[in-house]
Residue frames as qw, qx, qy, qz and C-alpha x, y, z in Angstrom:
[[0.000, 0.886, 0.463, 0.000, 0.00, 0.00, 0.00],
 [0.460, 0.001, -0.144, 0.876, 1.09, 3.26, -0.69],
 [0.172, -0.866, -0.394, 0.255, -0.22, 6.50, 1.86],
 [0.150, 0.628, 0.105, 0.756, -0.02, 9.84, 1.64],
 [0.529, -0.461, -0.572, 0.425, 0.64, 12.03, 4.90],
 [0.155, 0.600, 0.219, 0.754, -0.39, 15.59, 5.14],
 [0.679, -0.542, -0.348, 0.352, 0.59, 16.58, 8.36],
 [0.403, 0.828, -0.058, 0.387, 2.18, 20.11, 9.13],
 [0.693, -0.655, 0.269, -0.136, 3.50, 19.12, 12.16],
 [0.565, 0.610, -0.555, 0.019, 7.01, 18.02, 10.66],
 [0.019, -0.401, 0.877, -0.263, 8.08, 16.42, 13.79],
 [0.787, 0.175, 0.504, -0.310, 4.57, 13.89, 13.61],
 [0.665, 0.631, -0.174, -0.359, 4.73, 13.93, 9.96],
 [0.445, 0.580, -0.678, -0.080, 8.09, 12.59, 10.02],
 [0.153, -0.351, 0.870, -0.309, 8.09, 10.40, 12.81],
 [0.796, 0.269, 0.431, -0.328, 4.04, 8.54, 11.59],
 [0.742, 0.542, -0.368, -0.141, 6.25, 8.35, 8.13],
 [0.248, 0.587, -0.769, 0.043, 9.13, 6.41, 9.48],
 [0.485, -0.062, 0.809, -0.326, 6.73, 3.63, 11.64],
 [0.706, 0.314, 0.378, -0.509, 4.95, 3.24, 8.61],
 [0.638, 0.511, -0.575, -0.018, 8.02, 2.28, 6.28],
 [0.027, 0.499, -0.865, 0.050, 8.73, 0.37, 9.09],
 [0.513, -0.048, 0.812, -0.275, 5.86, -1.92, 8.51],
 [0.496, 0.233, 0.770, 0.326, 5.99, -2.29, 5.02],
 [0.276, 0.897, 0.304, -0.163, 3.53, 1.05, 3.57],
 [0.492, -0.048, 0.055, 0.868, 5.55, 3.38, 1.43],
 [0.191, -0.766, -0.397, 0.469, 4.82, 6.53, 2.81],
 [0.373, 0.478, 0.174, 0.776, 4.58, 10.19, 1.13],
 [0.358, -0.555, -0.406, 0.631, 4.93, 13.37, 3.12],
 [0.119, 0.580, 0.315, 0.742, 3.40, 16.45, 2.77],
 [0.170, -0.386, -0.567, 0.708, 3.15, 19.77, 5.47],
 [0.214, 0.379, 0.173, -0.883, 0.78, 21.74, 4.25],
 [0.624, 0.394, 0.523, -0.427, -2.82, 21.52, 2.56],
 [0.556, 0.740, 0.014, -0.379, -1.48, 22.60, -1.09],
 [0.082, 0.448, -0.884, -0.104, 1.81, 20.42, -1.60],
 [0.482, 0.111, 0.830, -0.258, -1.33, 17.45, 0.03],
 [0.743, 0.535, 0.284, -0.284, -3.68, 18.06, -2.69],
 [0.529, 0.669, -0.243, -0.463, -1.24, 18.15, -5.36],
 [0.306, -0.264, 0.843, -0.355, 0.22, 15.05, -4.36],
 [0.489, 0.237, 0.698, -0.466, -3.13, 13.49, -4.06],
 [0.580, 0.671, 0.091, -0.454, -4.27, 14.31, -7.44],
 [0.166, 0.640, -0.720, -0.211, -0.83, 13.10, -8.90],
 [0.303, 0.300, -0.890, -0.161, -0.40, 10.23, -7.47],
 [0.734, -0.290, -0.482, -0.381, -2.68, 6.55, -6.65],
 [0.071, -0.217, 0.795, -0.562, -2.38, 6.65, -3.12],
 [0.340, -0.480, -0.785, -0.195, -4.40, 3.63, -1.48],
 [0.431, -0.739, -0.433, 0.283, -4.89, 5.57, 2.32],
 [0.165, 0.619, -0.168, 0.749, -4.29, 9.46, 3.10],
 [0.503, -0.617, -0.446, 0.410, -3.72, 10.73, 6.53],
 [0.238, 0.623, 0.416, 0.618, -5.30, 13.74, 6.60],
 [0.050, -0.404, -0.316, 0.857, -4.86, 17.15, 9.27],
 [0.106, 0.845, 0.494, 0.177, -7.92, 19.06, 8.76],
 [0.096, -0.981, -0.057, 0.158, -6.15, 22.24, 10.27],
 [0.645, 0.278, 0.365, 0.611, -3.50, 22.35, 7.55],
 [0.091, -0.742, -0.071, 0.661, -1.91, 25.92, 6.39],
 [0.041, -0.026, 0.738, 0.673, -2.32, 27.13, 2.57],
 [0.488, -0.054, -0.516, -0.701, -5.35, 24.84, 2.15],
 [0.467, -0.181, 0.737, -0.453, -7.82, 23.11, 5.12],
 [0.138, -0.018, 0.988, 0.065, -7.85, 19.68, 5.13],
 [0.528, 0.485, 0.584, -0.380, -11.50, 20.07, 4.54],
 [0.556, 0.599, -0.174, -0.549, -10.92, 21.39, 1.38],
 [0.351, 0.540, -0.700, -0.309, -8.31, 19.39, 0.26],
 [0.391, 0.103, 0.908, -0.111, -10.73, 16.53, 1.19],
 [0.549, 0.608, 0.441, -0.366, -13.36, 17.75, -1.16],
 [0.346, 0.684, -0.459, -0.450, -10.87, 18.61, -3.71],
 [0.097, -0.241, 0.961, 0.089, -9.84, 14.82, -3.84],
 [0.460, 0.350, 0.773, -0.263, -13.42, 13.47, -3.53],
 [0.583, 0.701, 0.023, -0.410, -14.62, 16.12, -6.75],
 [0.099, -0.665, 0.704, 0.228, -11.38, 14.32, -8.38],
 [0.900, 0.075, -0.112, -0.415, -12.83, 11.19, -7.90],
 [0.291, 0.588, -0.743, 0.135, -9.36, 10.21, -6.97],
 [0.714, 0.056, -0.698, 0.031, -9.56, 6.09, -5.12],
 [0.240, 0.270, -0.565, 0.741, -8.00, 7.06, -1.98],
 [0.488, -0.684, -0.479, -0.256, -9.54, 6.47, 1.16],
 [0.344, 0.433, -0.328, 0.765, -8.83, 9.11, 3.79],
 [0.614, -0.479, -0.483, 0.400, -8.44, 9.36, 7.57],
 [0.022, -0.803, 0.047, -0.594, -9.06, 13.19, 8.72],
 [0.624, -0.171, -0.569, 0.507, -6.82, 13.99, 11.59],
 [0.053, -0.732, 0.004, -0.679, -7.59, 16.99, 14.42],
 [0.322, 0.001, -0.709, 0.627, -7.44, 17.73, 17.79],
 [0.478, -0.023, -0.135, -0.868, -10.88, 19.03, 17.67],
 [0.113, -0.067, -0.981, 0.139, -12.82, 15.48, 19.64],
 [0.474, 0.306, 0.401, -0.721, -16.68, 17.41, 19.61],
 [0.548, 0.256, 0.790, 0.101, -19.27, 15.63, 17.74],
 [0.334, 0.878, -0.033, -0.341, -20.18, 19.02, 15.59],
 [0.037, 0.595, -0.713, -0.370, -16.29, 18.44, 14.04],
 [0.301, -0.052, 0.949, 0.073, -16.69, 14.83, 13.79],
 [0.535, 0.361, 0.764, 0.008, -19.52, 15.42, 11.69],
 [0.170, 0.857, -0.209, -0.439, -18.33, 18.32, 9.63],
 [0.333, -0.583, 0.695, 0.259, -15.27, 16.34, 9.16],
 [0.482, 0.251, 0.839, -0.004, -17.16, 13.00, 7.94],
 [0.513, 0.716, 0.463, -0.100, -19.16, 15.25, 5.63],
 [0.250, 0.819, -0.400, -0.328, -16.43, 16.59, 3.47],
 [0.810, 0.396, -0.322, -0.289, -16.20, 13.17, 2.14],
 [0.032, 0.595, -0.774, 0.216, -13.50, 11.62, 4.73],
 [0.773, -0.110, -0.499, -0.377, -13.90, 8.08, 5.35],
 [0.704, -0.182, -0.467, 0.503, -12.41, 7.65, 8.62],
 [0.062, -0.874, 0.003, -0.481, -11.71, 10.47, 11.71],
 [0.870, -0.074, -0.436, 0.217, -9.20, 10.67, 14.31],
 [0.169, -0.955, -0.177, -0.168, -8.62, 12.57, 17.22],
 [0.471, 0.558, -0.395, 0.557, -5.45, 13.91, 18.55],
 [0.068, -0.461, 0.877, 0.117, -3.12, 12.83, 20.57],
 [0.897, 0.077, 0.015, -0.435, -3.47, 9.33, 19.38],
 [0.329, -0.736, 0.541, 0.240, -2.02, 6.32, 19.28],
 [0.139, 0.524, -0.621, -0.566, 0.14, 4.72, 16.42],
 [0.335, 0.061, 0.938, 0.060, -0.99, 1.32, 16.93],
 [0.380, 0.619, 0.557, -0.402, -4.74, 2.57, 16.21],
 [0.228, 0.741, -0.262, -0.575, -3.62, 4.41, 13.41],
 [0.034, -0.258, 0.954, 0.150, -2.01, 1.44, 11.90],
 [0.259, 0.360, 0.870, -0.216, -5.18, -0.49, 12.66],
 [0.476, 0.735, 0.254, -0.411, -7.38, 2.02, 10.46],
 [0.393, 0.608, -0.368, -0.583, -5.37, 2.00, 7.65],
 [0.185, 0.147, -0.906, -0.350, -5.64, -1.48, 7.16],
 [0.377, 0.390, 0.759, -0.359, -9.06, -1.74, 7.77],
 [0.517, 0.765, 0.139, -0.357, -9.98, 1.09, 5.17],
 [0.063, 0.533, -0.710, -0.455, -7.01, -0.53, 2.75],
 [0.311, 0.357, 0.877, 0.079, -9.63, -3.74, 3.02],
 [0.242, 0.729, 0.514, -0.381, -12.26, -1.34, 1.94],
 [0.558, 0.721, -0.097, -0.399, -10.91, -0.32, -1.27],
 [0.846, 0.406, -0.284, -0.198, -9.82, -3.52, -2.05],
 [0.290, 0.541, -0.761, 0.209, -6.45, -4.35, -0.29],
 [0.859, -0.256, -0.204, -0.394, -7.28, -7.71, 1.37],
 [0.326, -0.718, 0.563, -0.248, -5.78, -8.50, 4.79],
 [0.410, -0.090, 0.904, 0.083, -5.66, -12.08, 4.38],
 [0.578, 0.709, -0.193, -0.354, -5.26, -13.00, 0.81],
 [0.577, -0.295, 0.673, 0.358, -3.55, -16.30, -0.77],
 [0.516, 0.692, -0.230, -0.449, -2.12, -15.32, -4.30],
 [0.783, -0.203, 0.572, 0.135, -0.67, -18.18, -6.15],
 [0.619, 0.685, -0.106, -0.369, 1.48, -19.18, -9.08],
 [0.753, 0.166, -0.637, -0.007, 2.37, -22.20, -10.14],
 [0.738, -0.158, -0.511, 0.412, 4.47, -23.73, -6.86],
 [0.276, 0.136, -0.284, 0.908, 4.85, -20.25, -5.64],
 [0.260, -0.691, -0.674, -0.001, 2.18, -18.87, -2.67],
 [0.190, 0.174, -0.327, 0.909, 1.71, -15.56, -0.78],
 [0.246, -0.703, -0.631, 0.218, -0.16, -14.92, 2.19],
 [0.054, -0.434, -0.040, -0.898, -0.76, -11.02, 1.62],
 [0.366, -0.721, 0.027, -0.587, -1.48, -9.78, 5.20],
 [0.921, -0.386, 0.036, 0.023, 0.25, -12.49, 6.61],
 [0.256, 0.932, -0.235, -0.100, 3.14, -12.17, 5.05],
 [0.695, -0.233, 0.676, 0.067, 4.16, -15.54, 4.88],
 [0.531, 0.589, -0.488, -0.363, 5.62, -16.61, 1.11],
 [0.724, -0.143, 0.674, 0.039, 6.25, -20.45, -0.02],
 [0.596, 0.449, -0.544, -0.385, 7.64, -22.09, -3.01],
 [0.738, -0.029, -0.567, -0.365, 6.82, -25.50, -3.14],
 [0.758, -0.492, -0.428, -0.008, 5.92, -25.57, 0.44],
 [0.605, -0.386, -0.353, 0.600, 8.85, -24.30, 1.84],
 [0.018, -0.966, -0.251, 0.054, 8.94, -20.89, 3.28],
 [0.540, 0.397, 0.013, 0.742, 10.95, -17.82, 1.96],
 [0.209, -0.690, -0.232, 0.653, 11.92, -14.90, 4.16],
 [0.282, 0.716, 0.247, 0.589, 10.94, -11.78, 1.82],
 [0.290, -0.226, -0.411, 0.834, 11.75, -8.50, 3.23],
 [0.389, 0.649, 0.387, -0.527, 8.94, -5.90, 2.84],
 [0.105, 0.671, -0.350, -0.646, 10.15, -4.13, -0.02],
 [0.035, 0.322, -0.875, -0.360, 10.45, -7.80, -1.72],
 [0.159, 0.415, 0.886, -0.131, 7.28, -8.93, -1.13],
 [0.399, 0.740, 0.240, -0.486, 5.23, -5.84, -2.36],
 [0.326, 0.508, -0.483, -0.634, 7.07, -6.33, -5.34],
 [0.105, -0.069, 0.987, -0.097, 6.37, -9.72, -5.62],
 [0.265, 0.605, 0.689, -0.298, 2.66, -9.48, -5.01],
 [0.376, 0.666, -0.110, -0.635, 2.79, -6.73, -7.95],
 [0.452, 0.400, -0.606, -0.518, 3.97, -9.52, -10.33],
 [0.174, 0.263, 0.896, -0.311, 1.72, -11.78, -9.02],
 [0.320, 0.536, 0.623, -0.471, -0.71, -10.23, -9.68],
 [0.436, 0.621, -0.234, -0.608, -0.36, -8.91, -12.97],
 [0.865, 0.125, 0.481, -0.074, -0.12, -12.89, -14.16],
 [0.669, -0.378, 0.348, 0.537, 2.42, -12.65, -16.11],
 [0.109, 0.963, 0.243, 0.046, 1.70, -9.83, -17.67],
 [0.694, 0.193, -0.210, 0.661, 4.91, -7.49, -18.01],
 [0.398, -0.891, -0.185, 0.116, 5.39, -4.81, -15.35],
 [0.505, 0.679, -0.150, 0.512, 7.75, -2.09, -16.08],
 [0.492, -0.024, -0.549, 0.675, 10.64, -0.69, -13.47],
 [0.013, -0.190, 0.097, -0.977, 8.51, 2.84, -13.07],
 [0.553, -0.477, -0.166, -0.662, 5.74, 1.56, -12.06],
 [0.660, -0.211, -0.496, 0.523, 7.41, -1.04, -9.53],
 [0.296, 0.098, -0.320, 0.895, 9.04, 2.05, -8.37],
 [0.254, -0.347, 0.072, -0.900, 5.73, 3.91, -8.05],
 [0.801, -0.405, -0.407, -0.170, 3.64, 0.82, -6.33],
 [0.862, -0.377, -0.274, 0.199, 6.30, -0.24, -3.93],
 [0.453, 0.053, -0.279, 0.845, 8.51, 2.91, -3.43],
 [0.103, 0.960, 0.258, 0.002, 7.42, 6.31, -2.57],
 [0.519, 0.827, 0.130, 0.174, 8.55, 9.12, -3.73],
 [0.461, -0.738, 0.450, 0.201, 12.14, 9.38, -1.76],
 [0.834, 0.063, 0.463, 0.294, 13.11, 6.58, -4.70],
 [0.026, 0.633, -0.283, -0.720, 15.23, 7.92, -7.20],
 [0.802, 0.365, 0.200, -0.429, 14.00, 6.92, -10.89],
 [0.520, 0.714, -0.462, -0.081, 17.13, 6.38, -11.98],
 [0.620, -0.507, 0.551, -0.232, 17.92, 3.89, -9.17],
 [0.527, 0.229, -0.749, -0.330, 18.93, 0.82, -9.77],
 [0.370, -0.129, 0.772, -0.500, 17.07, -0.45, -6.16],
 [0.871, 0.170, 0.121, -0.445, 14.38, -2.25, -8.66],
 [0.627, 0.460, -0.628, -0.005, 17.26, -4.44, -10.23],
 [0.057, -0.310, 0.836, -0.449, 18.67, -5.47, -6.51],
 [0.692, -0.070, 0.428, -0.577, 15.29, -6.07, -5.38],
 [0.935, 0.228, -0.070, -0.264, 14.51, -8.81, -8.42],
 [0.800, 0.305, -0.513, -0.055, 17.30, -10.11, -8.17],
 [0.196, -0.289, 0.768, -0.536, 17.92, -10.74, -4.14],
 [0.781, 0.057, 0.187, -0.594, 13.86, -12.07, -5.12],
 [0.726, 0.402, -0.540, -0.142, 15.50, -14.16, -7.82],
 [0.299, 0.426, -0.804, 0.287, 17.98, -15.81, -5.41],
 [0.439, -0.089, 0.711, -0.542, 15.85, -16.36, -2.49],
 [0.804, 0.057, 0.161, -0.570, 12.99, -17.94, -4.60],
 [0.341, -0.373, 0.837, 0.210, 16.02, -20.39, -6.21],
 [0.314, 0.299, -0.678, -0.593, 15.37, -22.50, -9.22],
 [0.500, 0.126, 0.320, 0.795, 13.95, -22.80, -11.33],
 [0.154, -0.159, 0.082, 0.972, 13.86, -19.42, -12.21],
 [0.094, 0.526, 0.844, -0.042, 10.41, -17.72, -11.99],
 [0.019, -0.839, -0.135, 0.526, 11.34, -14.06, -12.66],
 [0.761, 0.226, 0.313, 0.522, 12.12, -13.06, -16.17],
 [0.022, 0.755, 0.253, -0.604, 13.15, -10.01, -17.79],
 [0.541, 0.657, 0.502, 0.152, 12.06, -8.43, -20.72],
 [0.570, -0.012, 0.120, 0.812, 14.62, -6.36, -22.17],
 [0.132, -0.313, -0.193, -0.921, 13.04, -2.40, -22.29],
 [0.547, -0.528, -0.358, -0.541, 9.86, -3.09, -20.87],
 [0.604, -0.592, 0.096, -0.525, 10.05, -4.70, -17.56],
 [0.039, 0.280, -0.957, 0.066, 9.52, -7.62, -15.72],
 [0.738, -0.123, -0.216, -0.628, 7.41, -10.59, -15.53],
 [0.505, -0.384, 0.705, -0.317, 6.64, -13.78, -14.25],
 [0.023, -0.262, 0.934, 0.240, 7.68, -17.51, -15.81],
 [0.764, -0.148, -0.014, -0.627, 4.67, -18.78, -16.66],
 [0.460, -0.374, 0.787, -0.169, 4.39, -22.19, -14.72],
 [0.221, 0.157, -0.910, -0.313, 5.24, -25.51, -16.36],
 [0.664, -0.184, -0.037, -0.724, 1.43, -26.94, -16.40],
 [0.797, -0.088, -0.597, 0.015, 1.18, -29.61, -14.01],
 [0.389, 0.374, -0.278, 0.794, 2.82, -27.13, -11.85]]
């Protein structure tokens, strides 16, 4: 999953982005209401975490600007504002979630994978191809039975060519699913990744690549 954080509080902002790369989300950071919306409008973020009292542009708007957008995202309006008048002010500028300040991370955490089920990301999810499994919310991976340690980063790519069935899946959009936006485009951190994936998943070989375009997955040998 990748969130969006629009937080002008730089020392929250930074410190709700670094627990949430450390459990796997890549995380974008925005401090103010008009860097959030443009952002938002750019890119397919699955969850925003949203301050309503945001400088530039309030979070209310730049909830309604997303919702007239029509942009996917489901979004969690933070404040420190805990009356039911806000809480339904808040709710009615299209936010799908609401959270009061102080709060804590765990809960946070806990809403964005509820409302990541709720536009589709599915906490417990077994994706399969050929000999190769993934428990997506478990985060448990097997190739024929035995289990592979994946590190985040390797598993969300993984589950992106998974799921595109071997389909080809270029580096830039790797980079935009399973990085955020700290990744440089010129990196070569999608090459390491497929091919630390390559080694761990061992042979035979179940990752190919497609010279210009991308990568894909081997289609399994049928019987497989």
């Amino acid at each position: 999953m990748r969130l969006l954080i629009v937080e002008d509080e730089e020392l929250l902002a930074t410190t709700l982005a670094r627990g949430l790369r450390r459990r796997g989300y890549a995380v974008d950071v925005a401090l103010d209401g008009d860097d959030g919306l443009s952002r938002a409008l750019v890119h397919d973020y699955d969850v925003i975490v949203l301050d309503r009292d945001l400088p530039r542009i309030h979070g209310d708007e730049v909830c309604q600007h997303v919702r007239e957008a029509g942009r996917p995202a489901r979004i969690i309006m933070l404040t420190a504002a805990a009356g039911l008048d806000d809480l339904v002010a808040g709710l009615g500028t299209g936010a799908d979630d609401y959270l009061t300040k102080p709060f804590r991370f765990e809960e946070l955490v806990a809403r964005i994978g509820a409302l990541g089920r709720r536009g589709g990301v599915t906490a417990r999810q077994l994706l399969r191809h050929g000999d190769l499994e993934l428990d997506i919310g478990g985060h448990g991976v097997r190739r024929s039975g035995v289990e592979v340690v994946l590190t985040a980063r390797e598993l969300a790519v993984l589950e992106i060519l998974v799921r595109a069935a071997g389909a080809v899946v270029s580096a830039e959009e790797l980079l935009e699913k399973a990085w955020d936006e700290m990744a440089d485009p010129f990196t070569t951190s999608v090459r390491v990744i497929v091919s630390r994936l390559r080694a761990k998943l061992g042979e035979p070989a179940i990752i190919d690549t497609v010279v210009g375009r991308g990568y894909r997955l081997i289609e399994p040998v049928a019987g497989s």
